[in-house]
C-alpha positions in Angstrom: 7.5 -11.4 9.4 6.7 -15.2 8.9 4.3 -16.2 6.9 2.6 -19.3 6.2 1.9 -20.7 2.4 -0.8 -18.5 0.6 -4.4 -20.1 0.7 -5.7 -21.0 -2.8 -8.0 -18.1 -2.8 -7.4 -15.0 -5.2 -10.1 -13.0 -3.8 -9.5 -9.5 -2.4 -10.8 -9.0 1.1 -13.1 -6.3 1.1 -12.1 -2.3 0.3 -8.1 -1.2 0.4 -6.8 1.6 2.3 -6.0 4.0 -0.2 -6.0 7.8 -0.8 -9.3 8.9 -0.7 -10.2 9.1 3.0 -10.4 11.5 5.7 -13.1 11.5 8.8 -14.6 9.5 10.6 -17.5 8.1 12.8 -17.8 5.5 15.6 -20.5 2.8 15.1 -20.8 -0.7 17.4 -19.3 -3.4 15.0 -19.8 -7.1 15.6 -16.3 -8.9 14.6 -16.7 -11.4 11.9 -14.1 -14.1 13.0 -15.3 -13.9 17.0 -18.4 -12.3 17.3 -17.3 -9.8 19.6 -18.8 -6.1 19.8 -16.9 -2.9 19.8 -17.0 0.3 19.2 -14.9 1.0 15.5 -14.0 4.0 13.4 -15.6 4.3 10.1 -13.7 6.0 7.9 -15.3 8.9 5.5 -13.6 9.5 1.8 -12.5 13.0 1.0 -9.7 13.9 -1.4 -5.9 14.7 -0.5 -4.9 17.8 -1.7 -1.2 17.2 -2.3 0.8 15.2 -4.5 2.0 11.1 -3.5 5.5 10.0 -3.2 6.6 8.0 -6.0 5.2 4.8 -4.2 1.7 6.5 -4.7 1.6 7.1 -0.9 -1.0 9.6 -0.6 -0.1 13.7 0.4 -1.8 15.6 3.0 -4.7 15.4 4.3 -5.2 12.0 3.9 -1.3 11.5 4.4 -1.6 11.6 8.8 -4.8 9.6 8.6 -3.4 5.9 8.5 -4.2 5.4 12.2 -8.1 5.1 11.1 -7.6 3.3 7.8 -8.4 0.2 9.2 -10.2 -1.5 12.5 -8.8 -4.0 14.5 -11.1 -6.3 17.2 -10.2 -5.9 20.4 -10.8 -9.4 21.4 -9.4 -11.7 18.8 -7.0 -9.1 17.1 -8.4 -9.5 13.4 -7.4 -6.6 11.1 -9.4 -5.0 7.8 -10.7 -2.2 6.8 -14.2 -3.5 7.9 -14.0 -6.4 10.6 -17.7 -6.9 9.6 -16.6 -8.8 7.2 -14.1 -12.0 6.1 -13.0 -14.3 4.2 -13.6 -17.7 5.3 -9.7 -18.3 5.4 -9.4 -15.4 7.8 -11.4 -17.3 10.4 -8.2 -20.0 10.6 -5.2 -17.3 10.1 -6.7 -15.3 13.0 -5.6 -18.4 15.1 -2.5 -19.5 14.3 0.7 -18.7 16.7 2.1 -16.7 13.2 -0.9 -14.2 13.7 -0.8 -14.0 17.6 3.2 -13.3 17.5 2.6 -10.5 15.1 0.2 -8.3 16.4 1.9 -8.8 19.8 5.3 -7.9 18.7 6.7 -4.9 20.6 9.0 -4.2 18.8 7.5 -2.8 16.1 5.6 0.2 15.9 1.7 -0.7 16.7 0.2 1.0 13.9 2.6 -0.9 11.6 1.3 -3.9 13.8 -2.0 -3.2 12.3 -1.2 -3.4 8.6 1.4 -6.5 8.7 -1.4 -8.3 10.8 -3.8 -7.2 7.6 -1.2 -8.6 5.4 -1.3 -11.7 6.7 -5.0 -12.3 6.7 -5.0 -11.4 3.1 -2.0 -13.6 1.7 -4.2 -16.3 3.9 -6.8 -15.1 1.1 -3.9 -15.4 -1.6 -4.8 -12.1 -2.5 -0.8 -11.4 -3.1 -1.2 -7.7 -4.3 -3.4 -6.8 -1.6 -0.8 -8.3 1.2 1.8 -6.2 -0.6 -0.1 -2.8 -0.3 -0.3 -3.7 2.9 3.2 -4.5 3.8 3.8 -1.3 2.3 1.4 0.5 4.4 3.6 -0.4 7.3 6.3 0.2 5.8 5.1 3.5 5.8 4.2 3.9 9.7 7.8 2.7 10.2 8.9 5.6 8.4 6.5 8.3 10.3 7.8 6.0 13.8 11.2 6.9 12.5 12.5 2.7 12.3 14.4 2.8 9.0 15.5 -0.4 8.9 11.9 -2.1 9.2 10.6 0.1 6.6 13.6 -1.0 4.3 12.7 -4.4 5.4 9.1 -4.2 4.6 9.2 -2.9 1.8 11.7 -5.3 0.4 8.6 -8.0 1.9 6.0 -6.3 -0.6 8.2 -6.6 -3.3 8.1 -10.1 -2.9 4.6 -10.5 -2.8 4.2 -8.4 -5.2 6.5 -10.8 -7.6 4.4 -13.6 -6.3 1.4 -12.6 -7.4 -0.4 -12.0 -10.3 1.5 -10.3 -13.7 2.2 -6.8 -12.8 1.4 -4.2 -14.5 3.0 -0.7 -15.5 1.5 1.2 -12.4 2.5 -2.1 -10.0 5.9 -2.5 -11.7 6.7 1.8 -11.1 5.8 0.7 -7.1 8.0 -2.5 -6.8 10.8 -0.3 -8.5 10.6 2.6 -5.9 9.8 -0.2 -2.7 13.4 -1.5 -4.2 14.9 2.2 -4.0 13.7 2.9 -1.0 15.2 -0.3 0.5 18.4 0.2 -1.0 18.3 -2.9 -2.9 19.7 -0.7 -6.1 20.5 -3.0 -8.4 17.5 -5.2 -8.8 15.7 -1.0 -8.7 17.6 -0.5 -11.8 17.3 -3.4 -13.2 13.5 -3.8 -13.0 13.5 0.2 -13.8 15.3 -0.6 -17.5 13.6 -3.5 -18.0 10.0 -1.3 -17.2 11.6 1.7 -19.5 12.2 -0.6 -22.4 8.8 -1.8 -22.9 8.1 1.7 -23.9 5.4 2.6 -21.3 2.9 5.5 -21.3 4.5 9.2 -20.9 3.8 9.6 -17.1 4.8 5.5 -16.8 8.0 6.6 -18.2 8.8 10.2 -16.5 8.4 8.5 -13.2 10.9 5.5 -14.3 13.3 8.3 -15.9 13.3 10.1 -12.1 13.5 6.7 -10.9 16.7 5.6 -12.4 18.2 9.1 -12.2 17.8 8.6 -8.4 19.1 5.4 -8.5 22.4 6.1 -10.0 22.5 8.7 -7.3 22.3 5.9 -4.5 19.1 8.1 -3.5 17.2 6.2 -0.9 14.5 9.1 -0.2 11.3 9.9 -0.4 10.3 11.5 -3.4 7.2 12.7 -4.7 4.9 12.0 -8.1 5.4 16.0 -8.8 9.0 15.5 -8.8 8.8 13.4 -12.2 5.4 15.5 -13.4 4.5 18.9 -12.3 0.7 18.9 -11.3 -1.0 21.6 -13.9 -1.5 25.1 -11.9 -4.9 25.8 -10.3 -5.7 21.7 -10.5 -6.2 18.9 -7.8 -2.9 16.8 -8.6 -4.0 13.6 -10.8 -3.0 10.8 -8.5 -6.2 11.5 -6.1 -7.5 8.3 -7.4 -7.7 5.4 -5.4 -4.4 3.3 -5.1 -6.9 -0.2 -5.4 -7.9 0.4 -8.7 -11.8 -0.6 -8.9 -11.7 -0.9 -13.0 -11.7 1.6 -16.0 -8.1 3.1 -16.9 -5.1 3.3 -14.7 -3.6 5.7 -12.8 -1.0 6.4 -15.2 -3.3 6.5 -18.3 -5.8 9.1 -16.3 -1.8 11.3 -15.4 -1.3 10.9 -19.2 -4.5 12.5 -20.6 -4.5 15.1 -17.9 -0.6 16.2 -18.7 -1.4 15.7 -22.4 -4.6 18.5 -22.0 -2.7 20.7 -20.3 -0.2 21.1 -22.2 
């Protein structure tokens, strides 16, 4: 996917995708980058009940629910979660030849359409981390379309924007290492995994890295789930229905820690 140079901007564009969703309702919606009005899903949070994949993609419910994660405008193609609203740098990617190409490119599958085309707008933002979760997200409608070698692809493309972003920290660093797995890029995934291991990370940090590696000396490209590395206590939501854009207060893996730690 081409790309131009980020923006200078670090702000994140509105709310991320992430696992806490589930219905919806319909509402007219006037487009913030053209002004047109249509008719747009919004989405209502509820839990998933089943564990993520090592990338933290979310289990069922919520897993087959990507189609309504974000809105798209019929007229001028913009992408987010709410087209309501935009960055003022949006305005300009939404009408470049980069942005037109993608979200008119047949040859990928439309829904992962949708979240490259929301990657875009957001490294236009410079929000790098964002972009990546995004360029995940497609990654992940390539896989459910069954297109293997875009979802290596993209996922190798979020690891880079990952890396050009921001530090990274423990829960971020876990992600790039299993976006690297998953692409089959398995030295730089064992690598990155070592170097993660020997900065001797929080217990569920480092039973996910121990899987990770394991899997990587196994040339294991697969999808794997979080319960793979840590058993979800019996009789217990699993830990990881948090949102995957953290909104402050601990992280993921400190919340997996004191709930593993408890139960034990």
């Amino acid at each position: 996917m081409s790309r131009p140079t980020p923006g200078p901007h670090a702000s994140r564009n509105g709310p991320q995708p992430g696992p806490r969703a589930g219905g919806s309702r319909t509402a007219e919606v006037r487009c913030a980058v053209c002004g047109t009005e249509s008719r747009q899903a919004r989405f209502r949070p509820v839990p998933p009940e089943g564990a993520p994949d090592l990338d933290l993609r979310p289990g069922e419910p919520l897993r087959g629910t990507m189609a309504a994660w974000l809105q798209q405008c019929p007229h001028c193609g913009y992408v987010a979660p709410e087209i309501a609203r935009a960055h003022p740098a949006v305005i300009e990617a939404v009408g470049t030849a980069p942005f037109r190409a993608l979200i008119a490119d047949a040859t990928h599958p439309p829904l992962s359409r949708r979240f490259l085309a929301y990657a875009y707008v957001l490294e236009e933002t410079g929000a790098l981390h964002a972009a990546a979760e995004a360029t995940l997200q497609a990654a992940w409608a390539a896989d459910d379309a069954r297109k293997p070698d875009l979802a290596r692809a993209w996922r190798g493309e979020a690891v880079a924007l990952w890396r050009a972003g921001p530090p990274l920290d423990a829960e971020q660093t876990v992600r790039v290492v299993d976006a690297l797995r998953r692409s089959e890029n398995f030295e730089d995934a064992a690598a990155t995994a070592e170097q993660l291991a020997g900065s001797h990370p929080v217990e569920a940090v480092a039973g996910v890295i121990a899987l990770e590696l394991r899997l990587i000396g196994l040339r294991d490209s697969g999808r794997h789930t979080v319960a793979s590395a840590l058993p979800p206590p019996a009789r217990r939501p699993h830990a990881t229905q948090s949102s995957i854009a953290r909104r402050g207060g601990p992280g993921l893996w400190d919340r997996l820690r004191r709930l593993f730690r408890r139960d034990r």
